[in-house]
OpenMM code with the backbone's topology and positions (N, CA, C; nanometers):
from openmm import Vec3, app, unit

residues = "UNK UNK UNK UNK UNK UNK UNK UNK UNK UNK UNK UNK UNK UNK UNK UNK UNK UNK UNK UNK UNK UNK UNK UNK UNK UNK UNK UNK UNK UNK UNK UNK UNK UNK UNK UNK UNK UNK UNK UNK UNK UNK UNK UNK UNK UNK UNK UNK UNK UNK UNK UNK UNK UNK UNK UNK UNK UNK UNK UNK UNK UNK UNK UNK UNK UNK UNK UNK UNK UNK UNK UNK UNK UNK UNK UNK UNK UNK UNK UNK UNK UNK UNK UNK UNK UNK UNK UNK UNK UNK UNK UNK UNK UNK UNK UNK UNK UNK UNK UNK UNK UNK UNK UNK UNK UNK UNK UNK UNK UNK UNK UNK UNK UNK UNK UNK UNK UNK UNK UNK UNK UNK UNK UNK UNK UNK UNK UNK UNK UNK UNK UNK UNK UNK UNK UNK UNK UNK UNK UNK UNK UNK UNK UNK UNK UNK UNK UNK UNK UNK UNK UNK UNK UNK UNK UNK UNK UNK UNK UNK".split()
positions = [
    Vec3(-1.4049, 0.8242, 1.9202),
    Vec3(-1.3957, 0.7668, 2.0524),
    Vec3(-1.2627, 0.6941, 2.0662),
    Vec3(-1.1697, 0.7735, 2.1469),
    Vec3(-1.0371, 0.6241, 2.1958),
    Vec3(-1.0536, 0.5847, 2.3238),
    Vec3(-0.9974, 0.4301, 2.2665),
    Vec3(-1.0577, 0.3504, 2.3342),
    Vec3(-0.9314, 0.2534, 2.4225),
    Vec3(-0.8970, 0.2530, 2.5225),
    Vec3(-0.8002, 0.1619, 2.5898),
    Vec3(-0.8553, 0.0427, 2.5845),
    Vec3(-0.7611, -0.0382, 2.5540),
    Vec3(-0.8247, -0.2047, 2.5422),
    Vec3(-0.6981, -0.2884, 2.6343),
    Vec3(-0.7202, -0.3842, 2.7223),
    Vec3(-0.5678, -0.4253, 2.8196),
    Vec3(-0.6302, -0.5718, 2.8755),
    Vec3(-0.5276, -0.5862, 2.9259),
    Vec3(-0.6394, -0.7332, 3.0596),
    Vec3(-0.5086, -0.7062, 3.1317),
    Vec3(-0.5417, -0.6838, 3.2697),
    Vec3(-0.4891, -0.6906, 3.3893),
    Vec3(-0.5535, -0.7603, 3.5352),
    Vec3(-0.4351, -0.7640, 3.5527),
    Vec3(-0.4880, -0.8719, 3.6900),
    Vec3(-0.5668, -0.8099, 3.7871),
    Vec3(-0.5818, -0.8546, 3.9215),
    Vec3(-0.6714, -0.7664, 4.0282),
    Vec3(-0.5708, -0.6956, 4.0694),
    Vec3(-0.3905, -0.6935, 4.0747),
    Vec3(-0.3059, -0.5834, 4.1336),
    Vec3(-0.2747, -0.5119, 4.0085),
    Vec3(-0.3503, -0.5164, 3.8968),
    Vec3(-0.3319, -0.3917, 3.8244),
    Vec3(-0.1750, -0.4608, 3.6824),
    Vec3(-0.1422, -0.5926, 3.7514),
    Vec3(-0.0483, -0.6430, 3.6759),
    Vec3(-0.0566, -0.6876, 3.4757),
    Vec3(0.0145, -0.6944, 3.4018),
    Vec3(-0.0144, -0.6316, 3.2857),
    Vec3(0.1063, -0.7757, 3.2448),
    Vec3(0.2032, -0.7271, 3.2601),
    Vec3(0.2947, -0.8796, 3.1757),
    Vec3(0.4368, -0.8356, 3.2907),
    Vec3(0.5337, -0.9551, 3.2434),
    Vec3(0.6715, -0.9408, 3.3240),
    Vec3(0.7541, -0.9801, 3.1914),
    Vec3(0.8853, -0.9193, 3.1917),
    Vec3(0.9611, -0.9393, 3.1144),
    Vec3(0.9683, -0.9617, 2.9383),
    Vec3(0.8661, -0.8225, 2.8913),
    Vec3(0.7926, -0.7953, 2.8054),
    Vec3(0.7203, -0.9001, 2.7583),
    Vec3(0.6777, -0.9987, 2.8405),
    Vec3(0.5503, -1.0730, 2.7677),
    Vec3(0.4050, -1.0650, 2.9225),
    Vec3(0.3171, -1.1656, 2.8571),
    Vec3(0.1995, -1.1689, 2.9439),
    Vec3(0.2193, -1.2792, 3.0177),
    Vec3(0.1663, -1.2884, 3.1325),
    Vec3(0.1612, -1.3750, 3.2624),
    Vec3(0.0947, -1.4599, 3.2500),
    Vec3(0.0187, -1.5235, 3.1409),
    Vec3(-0.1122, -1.5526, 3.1151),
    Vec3(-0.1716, -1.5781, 2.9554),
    Vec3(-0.2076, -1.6743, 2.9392),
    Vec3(-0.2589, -1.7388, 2.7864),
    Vec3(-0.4163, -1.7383, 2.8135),
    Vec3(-0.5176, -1.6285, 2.7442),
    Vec3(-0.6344, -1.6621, 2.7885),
    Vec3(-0.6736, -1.6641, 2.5779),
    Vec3(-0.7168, -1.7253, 2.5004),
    Vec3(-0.7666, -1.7702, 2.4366),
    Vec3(-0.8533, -1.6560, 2.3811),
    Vec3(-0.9885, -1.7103, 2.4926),
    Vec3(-1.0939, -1.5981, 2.4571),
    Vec3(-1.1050, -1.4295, 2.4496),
    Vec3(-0.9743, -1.4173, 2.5344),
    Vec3(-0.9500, -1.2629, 2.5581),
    Vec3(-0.8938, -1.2494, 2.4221),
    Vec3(-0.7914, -1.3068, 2.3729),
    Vec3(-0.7093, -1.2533, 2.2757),
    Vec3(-0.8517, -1.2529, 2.1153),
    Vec3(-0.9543, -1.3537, 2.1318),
    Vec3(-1.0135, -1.3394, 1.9878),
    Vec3(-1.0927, -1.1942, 1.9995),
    Vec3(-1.0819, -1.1670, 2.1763),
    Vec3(-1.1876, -1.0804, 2.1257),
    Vec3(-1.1427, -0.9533, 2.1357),
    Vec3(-0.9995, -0.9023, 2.1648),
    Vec3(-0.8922, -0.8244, 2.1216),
    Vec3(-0.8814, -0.8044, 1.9652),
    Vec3(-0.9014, -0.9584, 1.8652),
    Vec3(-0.8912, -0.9502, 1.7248),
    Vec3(-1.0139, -0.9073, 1.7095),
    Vec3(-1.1449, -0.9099, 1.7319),
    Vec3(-1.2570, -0.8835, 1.6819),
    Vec3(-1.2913, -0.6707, 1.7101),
    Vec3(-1.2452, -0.6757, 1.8028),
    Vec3(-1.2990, -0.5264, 1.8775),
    Vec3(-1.1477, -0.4410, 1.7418),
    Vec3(-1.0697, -0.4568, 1.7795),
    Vec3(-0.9403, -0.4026, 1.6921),
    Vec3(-0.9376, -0.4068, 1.5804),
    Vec3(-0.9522, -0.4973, 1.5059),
    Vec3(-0.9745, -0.5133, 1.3574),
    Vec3(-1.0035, -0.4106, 1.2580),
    Vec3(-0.9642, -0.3631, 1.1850),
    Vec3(-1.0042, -0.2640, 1.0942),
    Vec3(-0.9574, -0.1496, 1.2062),
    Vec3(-0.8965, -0.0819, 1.2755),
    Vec3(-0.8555, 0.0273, 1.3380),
    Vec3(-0.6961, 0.0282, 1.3499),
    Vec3(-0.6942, 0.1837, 1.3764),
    Vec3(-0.5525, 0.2313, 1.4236),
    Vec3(-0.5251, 0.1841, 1.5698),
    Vec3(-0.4052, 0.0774, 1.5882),
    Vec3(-0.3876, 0.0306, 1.7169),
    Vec3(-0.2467, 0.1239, 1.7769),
    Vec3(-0.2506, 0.1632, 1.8684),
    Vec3(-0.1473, 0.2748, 1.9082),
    Vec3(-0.0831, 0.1560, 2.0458),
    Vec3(0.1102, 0.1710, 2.0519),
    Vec3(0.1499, 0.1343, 2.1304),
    Vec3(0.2797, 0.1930, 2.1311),
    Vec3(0.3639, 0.1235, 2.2566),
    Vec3(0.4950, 0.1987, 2.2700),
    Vec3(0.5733, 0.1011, 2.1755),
    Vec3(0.6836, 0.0928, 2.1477),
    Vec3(0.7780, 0.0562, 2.1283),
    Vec3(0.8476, -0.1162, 2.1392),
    Vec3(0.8182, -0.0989, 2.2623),
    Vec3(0.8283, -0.2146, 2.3585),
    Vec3(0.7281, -0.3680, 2.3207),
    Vec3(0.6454, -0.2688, 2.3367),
    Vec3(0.4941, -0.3640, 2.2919),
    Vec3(0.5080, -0.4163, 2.1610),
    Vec3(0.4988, -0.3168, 2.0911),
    Vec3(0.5370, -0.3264, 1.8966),
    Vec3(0.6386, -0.4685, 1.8999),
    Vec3(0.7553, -0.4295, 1.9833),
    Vec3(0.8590, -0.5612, 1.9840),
    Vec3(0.8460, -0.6603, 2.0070),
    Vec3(0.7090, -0.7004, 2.1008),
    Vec3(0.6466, -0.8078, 2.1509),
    Vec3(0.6172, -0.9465, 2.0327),
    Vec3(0.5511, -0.8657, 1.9639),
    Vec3(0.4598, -0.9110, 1.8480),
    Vec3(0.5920, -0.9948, 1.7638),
    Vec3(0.5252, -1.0924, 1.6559),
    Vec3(0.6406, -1.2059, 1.6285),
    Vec3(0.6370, -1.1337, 1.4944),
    Vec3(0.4745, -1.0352, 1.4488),
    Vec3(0.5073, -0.9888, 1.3070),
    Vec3(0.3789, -0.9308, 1.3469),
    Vec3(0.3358, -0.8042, 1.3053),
    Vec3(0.2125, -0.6759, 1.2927),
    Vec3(0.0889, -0.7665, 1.2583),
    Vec3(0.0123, -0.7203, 1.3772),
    Vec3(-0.1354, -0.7832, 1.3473),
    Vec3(-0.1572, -0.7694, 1.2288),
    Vec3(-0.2654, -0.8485, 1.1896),
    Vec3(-0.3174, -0.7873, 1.0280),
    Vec3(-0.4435, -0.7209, 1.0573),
    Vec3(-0.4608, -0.6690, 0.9201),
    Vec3(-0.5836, -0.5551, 0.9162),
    Vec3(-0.6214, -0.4628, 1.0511),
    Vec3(-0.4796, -0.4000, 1.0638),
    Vec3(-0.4915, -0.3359, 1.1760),
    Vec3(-0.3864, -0.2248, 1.1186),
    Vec3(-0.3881, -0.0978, 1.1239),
    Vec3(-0.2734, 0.0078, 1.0955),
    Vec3(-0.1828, 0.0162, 1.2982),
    Vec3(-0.0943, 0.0074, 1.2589),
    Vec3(0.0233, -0.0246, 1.4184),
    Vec3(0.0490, 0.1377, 1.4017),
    Vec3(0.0636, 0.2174, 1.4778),
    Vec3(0.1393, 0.3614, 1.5390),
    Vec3(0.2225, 0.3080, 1.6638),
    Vec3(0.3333, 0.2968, 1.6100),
    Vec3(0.4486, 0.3489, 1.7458),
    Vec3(0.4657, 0.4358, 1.8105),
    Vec3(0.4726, 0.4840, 1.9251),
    Vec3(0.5294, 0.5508, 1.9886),
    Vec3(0.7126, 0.5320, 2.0550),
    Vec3(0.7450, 0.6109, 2.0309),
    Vec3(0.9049, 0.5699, 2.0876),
    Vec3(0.9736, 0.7433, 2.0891),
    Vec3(1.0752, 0.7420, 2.1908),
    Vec3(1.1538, 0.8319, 2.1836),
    Vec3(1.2849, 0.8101, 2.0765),
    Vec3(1.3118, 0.7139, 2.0827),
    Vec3(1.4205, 0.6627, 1.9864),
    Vec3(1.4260, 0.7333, 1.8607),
    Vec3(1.5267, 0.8052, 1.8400),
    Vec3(1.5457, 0.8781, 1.6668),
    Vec3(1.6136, 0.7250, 1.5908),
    Vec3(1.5116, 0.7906, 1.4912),
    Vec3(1.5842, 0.7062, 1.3153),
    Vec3(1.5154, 0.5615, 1.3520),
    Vec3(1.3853, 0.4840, 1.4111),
    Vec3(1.3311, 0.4092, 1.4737),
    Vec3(1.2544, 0.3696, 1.3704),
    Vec3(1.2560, 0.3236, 1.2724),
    Vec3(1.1635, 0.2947, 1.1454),
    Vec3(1.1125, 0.1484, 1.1455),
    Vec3(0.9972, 0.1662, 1.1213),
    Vec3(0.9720, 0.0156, 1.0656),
    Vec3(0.8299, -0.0010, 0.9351),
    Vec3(0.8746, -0.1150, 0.8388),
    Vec3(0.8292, -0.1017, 0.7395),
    Vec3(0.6612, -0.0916, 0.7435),
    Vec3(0.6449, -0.2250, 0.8648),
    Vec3(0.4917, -0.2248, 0.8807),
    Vec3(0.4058, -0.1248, 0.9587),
    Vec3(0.4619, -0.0023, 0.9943),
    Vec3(0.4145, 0.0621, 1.1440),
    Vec3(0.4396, 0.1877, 1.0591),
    Vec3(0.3376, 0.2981, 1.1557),
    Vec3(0.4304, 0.4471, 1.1436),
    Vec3(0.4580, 0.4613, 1.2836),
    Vec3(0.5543, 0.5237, 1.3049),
    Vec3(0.6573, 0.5396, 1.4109),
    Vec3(0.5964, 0.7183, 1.4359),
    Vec3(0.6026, 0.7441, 1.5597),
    Vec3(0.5789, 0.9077, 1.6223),
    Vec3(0.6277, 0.8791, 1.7470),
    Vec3(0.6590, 1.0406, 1.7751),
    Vec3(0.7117, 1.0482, 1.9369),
    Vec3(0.6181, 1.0627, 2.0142),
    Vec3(0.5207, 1.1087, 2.0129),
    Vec3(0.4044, 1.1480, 2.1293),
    Vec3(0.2722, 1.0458, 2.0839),
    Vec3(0.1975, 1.0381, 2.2186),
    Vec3(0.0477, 0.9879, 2.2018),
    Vec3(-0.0307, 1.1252, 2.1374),
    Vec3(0.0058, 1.2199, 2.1275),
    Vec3(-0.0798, 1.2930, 2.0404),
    Vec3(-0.0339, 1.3421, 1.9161),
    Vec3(0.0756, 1.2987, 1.8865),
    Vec3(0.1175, 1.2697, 1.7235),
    Vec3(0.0010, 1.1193, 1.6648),
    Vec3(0.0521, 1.0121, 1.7580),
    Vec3(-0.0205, 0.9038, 1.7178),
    Vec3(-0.2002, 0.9405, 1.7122),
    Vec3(-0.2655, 1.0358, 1.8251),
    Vec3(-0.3939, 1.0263, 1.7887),
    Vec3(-0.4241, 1.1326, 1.6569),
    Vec3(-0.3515, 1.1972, 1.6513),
    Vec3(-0.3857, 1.2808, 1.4802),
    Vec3(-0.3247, 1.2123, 1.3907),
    Vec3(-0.2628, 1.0777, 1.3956),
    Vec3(-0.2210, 1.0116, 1.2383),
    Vec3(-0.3628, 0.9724, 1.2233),
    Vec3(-0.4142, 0.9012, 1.3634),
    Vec3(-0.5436, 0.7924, 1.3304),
    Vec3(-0.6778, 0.9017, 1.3363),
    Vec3(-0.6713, 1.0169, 1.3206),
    Vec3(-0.7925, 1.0938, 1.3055),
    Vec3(-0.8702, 1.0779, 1.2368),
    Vec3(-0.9009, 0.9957, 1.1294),
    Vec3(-0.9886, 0.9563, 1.0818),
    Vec3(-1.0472, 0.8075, 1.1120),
    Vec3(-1.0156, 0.7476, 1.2007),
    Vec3(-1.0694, 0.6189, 1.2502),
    Vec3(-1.1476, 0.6508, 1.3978),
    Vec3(-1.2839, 0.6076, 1.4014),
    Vec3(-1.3730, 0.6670, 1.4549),
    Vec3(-1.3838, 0.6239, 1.5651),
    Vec3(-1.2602, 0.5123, 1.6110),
    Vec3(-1.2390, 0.4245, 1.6975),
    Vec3(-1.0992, 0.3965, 1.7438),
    Vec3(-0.9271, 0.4765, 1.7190),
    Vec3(-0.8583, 0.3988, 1.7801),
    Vec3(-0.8211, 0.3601, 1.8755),
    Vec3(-0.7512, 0.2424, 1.9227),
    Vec3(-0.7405, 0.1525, 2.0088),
    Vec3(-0.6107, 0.1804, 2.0444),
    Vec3(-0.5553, 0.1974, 2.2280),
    Vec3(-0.4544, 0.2338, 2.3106),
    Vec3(-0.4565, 0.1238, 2.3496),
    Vec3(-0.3148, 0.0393, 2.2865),
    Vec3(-0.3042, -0.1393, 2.3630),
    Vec3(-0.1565, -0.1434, 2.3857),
    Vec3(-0.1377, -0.0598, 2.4590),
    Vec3(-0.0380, -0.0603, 2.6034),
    Vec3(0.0909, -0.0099, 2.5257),
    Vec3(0.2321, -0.0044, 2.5906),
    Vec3(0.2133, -0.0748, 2.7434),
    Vec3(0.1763, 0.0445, 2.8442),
    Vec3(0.2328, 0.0211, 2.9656),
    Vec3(0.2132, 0.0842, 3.0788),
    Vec3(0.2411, 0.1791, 3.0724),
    Vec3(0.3138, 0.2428, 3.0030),
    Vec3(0.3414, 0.3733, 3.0141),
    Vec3(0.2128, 0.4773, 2.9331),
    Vec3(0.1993, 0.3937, 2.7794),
    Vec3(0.1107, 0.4294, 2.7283),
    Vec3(-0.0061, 0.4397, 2.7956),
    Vec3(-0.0490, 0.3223, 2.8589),
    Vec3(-0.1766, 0.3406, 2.9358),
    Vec3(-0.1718, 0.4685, 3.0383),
    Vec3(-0.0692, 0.5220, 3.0821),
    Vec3(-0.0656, 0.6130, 3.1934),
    Vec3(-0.0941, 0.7112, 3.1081),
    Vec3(-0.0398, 0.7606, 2.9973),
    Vec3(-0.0815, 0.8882, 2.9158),
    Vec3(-0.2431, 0.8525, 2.8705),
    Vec3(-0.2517, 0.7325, 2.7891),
    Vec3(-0.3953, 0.7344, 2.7641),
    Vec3(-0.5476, 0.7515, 2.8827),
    Vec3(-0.4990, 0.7746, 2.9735),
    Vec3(-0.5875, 0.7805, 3.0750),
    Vec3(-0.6582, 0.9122, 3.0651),
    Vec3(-0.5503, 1.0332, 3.0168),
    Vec3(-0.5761, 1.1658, 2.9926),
    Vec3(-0.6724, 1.1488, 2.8704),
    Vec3(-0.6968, 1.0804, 2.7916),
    Vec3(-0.7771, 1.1201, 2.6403),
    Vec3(-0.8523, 1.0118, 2.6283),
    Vec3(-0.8657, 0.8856, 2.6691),
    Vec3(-0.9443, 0.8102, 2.6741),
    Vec3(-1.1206, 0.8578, 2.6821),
    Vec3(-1.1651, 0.7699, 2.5552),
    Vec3(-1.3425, 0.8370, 2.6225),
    Vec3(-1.3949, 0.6893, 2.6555),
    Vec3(-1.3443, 0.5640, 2.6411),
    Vec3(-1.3507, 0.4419, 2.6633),
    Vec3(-1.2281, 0.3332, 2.7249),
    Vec3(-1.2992, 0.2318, 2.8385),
    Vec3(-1.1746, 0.1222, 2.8504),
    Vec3(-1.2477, 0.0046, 2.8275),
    Vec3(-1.1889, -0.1283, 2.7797),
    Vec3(-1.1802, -0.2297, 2.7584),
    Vec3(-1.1154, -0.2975, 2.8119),
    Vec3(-1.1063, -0.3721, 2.9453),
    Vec3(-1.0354, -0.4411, 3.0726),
    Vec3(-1.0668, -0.5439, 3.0484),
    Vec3(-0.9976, -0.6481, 3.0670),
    Vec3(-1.0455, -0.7819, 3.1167),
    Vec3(-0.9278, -0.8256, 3.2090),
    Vec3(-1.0676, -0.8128, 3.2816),
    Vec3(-0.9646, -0.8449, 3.5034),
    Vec3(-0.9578, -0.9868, 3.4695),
    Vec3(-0.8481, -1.0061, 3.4753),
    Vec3(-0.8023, -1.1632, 3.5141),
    Vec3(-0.7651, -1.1590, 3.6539),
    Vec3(-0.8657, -1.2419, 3.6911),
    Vec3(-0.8935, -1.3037, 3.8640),
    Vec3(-0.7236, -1.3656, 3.8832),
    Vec3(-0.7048, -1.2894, 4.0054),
    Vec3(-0.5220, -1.3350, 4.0071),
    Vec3(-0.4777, -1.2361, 4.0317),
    Vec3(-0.3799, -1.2663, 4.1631),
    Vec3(-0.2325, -1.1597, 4.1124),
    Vec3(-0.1277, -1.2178, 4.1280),
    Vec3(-0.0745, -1.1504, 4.0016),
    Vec3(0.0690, -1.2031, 3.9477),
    Vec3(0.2158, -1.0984, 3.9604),
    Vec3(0.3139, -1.1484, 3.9700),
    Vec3(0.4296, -1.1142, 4.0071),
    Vec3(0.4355, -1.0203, 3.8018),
    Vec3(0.5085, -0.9232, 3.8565),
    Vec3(0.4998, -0.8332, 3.6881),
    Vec3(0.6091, -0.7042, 3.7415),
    Vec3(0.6173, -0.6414, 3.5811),
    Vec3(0.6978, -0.5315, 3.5530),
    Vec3(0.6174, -0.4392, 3.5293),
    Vec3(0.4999, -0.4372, 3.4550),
    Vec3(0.4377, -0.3325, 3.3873),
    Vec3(0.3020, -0.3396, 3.4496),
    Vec3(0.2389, -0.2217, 3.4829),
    Vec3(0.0808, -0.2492, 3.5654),
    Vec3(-0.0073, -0.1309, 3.4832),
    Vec3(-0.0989, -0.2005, 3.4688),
    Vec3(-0.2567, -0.0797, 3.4291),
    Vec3(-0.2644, 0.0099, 3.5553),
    Vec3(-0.2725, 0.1140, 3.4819),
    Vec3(-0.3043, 0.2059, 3.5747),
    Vec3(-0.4746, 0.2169, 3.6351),
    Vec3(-0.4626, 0.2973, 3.7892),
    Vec3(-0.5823, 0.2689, 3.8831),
    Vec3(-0.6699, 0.3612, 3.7613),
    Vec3(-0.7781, 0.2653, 3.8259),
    Vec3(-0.8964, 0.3229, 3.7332),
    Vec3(-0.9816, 0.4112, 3.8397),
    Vec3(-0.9727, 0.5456, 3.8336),
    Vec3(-1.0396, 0.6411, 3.9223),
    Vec3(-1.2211, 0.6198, 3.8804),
    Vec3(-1.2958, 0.5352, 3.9633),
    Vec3(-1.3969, 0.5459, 3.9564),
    Vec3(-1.5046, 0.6624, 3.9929),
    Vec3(-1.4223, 0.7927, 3.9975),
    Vec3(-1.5020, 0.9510, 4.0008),
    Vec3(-1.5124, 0.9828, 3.8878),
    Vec3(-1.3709, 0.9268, 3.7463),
    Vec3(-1.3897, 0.9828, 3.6338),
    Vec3(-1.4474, 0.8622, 3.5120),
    Vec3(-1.4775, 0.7386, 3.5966),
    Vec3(-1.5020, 0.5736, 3.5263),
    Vec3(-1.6395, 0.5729, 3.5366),
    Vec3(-1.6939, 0.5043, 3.4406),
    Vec3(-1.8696, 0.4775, 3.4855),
    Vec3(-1.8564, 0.3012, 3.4377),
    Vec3(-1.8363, 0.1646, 3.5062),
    Vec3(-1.8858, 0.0842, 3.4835),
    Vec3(-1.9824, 0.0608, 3.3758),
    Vec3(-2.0442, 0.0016, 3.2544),
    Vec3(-2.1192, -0.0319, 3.2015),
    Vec3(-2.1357, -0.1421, 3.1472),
    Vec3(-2.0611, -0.2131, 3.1601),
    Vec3(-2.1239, -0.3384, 3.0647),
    Vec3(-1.9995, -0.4874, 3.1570),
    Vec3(-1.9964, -0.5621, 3.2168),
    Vec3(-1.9602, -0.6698, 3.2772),
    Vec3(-2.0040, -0.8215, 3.1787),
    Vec3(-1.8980, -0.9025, 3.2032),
    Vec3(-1.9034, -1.0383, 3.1381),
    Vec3(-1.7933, -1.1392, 3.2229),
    Vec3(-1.8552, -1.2427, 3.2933),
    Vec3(-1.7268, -1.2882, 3.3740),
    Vec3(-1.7489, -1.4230, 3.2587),
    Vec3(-1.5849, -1.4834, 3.3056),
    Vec3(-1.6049, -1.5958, 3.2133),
    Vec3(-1.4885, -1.7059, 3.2887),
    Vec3(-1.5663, -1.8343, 3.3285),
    Vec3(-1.5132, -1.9256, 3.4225),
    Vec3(-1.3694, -1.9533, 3.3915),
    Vec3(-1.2934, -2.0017, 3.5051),
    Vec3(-1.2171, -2.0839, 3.4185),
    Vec3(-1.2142, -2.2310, 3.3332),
    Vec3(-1.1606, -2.2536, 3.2366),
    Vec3(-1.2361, -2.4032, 3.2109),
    Vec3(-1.0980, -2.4849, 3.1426),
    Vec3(-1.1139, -2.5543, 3.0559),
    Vec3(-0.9702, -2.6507, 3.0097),
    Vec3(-0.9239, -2.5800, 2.9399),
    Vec3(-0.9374, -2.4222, 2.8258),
    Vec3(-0.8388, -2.3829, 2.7690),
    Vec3(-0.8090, -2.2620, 2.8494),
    Vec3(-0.8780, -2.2221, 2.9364),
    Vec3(-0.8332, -2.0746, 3.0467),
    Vec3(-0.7559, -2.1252, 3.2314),
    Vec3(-0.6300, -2.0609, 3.1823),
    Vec3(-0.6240, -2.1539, 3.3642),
    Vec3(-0.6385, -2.0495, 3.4384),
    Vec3(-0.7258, -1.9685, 3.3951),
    Vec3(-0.7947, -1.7873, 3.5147),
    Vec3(-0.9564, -1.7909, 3.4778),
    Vec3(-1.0226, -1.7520, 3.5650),
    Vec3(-1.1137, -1.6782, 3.5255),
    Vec3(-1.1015, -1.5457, 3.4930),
    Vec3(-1.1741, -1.5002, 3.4172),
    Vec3(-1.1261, -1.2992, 3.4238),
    Vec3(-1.2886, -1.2910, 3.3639),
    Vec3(-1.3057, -1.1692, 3.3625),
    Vec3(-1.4319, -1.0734, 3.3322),
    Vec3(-1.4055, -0.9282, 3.2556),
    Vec3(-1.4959, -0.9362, 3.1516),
    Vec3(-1.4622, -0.8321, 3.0491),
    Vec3(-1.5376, -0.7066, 3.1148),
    Vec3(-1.4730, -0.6140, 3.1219),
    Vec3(-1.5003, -0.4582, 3.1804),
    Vec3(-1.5024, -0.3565, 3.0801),
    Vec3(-1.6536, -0.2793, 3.0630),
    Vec3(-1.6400, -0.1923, 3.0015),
    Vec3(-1.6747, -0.0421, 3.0725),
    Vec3(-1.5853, 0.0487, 3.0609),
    Vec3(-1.5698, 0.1986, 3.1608),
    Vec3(-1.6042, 0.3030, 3.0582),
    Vec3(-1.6924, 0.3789, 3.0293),
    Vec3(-1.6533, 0.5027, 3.0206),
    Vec3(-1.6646, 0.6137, 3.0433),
    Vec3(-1.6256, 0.7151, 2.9940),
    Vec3(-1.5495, 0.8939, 3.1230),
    Vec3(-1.7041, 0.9376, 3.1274),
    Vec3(-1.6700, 0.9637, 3.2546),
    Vec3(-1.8480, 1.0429, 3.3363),
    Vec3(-1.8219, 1.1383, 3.2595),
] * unit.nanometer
topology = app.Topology()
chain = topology.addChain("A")
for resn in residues:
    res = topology.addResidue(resn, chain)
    for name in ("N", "CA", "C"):
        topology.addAtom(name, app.Element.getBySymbol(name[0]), res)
């Protein structure tokens, strides 16, 4: 099963100026909990984000860039190079960016959203979620309170 995992706003907004718009706490533990032990697939961009490679997580790059190496990651040109490295993980995880999410839409059999209530000014947006090929299943809203300055709600979709 791959699985898109993201939090975007209600305009579909994702981060500005390769970071996030937004510090939500609870989203990120439960990004570490769902991911953990899996192949996490991203572009390039994203990979750069990071201050140093999650742990207990295998990283796949995607990038066009030749000679693009890095010690902690395997590096590929396509999202379907990256889903046959992780063919044996019964679960990997598509965690952005935007571009990625636009290809993962094609192979996805699961999403993992969390709508953060808000729209924010951004560069990079989740792509529309076609609810002909989405089935809603599982909802969790969660207030805002002293360590969240959003509410958002965890969304789980998957392909009719």
């Amino acid at each position: 099963m791959i699985t898109m995992i993201a939090a975007a706003a209600e305009n579909n907004a994702l981060g500005k100026d390769q970071d996030l718009v937004w510090h939500l706490p609870d989203d990120f533990k439960r990004f570490k909990k769902l991911t953990t032990g899996h192949h996490i697939i991203m572009g390039r961009k994203t990979f750069e984000t990071f201050p140093k490679p999650l742990p207990n997580r295998t990283h796949i790059i995607i990038t066009r860039k030749d000679n693009y190496l890095k010690k902690d990651a395997t590096v590929v040109s396509s999202l379907e190079k990256a889903l046959e490295f992780a063919k044996n993980d019964e679960q990997p995880f598509i965690i952005g960016g935007g571009e990625i999410y636009k290809l993962g839409m094609e192979v996805a059999d699961k999403i993992e959203l969390t709508r953060v209530h808000g729209t924010f000014d951004a560069d990079t947006f989740f792509p529309e979620i076609d609810e002909e090929k989405w089935k809603l299943v599982a909802e969790e809203f969660h207030p805002k309170d002293e360590k969240h300055d959003y509410a958002f709600t965890y969304l789980t979709y998957v392909r009719k």
